[in-house]
C-alpha positions in Angstrom: -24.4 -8.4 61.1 -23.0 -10.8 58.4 -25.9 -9.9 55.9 -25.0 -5.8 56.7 -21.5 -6.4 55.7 -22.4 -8.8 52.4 -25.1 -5.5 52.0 -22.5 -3.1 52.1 -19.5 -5.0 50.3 -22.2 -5.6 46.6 -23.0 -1.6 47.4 -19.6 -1.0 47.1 -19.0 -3.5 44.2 -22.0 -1.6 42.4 -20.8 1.9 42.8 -17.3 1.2 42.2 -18.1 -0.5 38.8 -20.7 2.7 37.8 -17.8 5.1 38.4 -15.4 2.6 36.5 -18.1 2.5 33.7 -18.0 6.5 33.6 -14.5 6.7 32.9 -13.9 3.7 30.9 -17.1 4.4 28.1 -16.1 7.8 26.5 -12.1 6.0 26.5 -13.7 3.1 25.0 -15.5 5.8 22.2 -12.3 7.2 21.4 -10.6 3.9 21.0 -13.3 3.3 18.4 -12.7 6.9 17.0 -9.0 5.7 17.0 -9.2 2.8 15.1 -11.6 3.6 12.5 -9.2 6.4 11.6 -6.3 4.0 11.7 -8.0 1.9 8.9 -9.1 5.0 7.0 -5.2 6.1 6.7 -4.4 2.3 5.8 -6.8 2.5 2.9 -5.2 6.1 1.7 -1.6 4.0 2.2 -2.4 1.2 0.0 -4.3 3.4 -2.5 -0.7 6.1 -2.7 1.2 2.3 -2.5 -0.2 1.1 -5.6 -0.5 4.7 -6.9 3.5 4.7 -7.0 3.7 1.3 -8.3 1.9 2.0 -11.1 4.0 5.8 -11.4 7.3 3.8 -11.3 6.4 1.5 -14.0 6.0 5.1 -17.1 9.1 6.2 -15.4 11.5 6.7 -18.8 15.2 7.2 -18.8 14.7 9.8 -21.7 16.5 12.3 -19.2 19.8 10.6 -18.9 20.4 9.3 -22.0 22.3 12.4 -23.3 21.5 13.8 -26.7 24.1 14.4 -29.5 24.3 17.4 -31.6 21.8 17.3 -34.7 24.5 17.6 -37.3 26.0 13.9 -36.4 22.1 12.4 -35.7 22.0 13.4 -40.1 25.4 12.1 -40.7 24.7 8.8 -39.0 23.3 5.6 -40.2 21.0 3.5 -38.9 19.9 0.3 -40.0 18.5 -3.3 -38.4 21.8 -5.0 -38.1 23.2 -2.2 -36.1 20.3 -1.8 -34.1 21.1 -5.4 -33.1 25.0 -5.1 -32.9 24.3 -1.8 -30.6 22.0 -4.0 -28.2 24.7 -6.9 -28.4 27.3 -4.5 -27.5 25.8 -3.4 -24.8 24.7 -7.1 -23.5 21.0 -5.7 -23.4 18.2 -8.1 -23.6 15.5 -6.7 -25.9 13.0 -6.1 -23.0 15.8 -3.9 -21.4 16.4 -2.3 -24.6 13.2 -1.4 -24.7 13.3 0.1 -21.4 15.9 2.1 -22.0 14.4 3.7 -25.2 10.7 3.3 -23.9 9.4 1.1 -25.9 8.0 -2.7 -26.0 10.6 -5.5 -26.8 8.4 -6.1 -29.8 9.0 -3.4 -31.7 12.7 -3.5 -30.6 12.1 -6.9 -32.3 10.5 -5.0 -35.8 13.4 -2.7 -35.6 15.8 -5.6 -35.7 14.0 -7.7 -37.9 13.7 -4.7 -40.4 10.0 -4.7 -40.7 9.5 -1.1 -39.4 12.0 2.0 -38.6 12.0 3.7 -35.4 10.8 6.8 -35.4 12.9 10.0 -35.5 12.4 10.2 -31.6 13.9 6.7 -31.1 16.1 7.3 -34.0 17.8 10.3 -31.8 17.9 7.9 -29.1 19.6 4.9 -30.0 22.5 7.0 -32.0 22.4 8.7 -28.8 23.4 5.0 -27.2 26.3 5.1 -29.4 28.6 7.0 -27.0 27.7 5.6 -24.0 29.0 2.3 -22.5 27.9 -0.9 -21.0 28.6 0.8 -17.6 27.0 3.9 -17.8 24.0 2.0 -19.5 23.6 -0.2 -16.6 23.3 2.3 -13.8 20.2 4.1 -16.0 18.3 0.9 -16.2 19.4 0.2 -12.2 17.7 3.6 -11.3 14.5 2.9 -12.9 13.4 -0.4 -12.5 10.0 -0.9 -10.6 10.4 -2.0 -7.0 7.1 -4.1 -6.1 
């Protein structure tokens, strides 16, 4: 009787792990299915992630810095020293400067040191800079600095 019963208890061990096995395999598929397509969309994130980054950095501030009329871009003068005193007055570092007109500190540098003129595109800009203030100067370079 004992070896009828052990008989019957591994039958019912077998058939009870083949019916487990028929639901568990096509959930364990899916699961596969699941992750694969979890790292797929990873990838896309990191790819759109350092897409941005990348974006943020040739973000210019060319659309807040407000233009003035052409007659007083003609009128006014522009030489090295006051491209100096302007960045001084506005406690700008040559690199944020730069920023702000969208250019390298270097040639904010050539500017300063005389050695070359801005163009009339940068020339418009930093009369431009004239009007505004420290302040207002400030929350343009605040809204366009890269987050990493």
């Amino acid at each position: 009787m004992l070896n009828i019963q052990k008989a019957m208890n591994e039958m019912m061990i077998r058939v009870a792990k083949r019916e487990a096995n028929a639901k568990v395999r096509p959930l364990e598929k899916k699961i596969k299915e699941l992750k694969l397509a979890g790292r797929q969309m990873q990838k896309i994130i990191d790819r759109q992630q350092k897409e941005i980054i990348a974006l943020s950095k040739n973000i210019t501030t060319d659309d807040k810095i407000q233009i003035i009329p052409t007659e007083a871009i003609e009128k006014a003068r522009l030489s090295p020293k006051l491209i100096a005193v302007l960045r001084k007055k506005l406690k700008l570092s040559r690199k944020y400067f730069g920023k702000l007109l969208g250019v390298a500190s270097n040639t904010v540098f050539m500017w300063e040191s005389g050695r070359s003129k801005p163009r009339n595109a940068y020339r418009i800009k930093i009369i431009s800079l004239r009007t505004m203030g420290k302040r207002k100067v400030r929350e343009i370079l605040k809204e366009y600095k890269p987050q990493a």
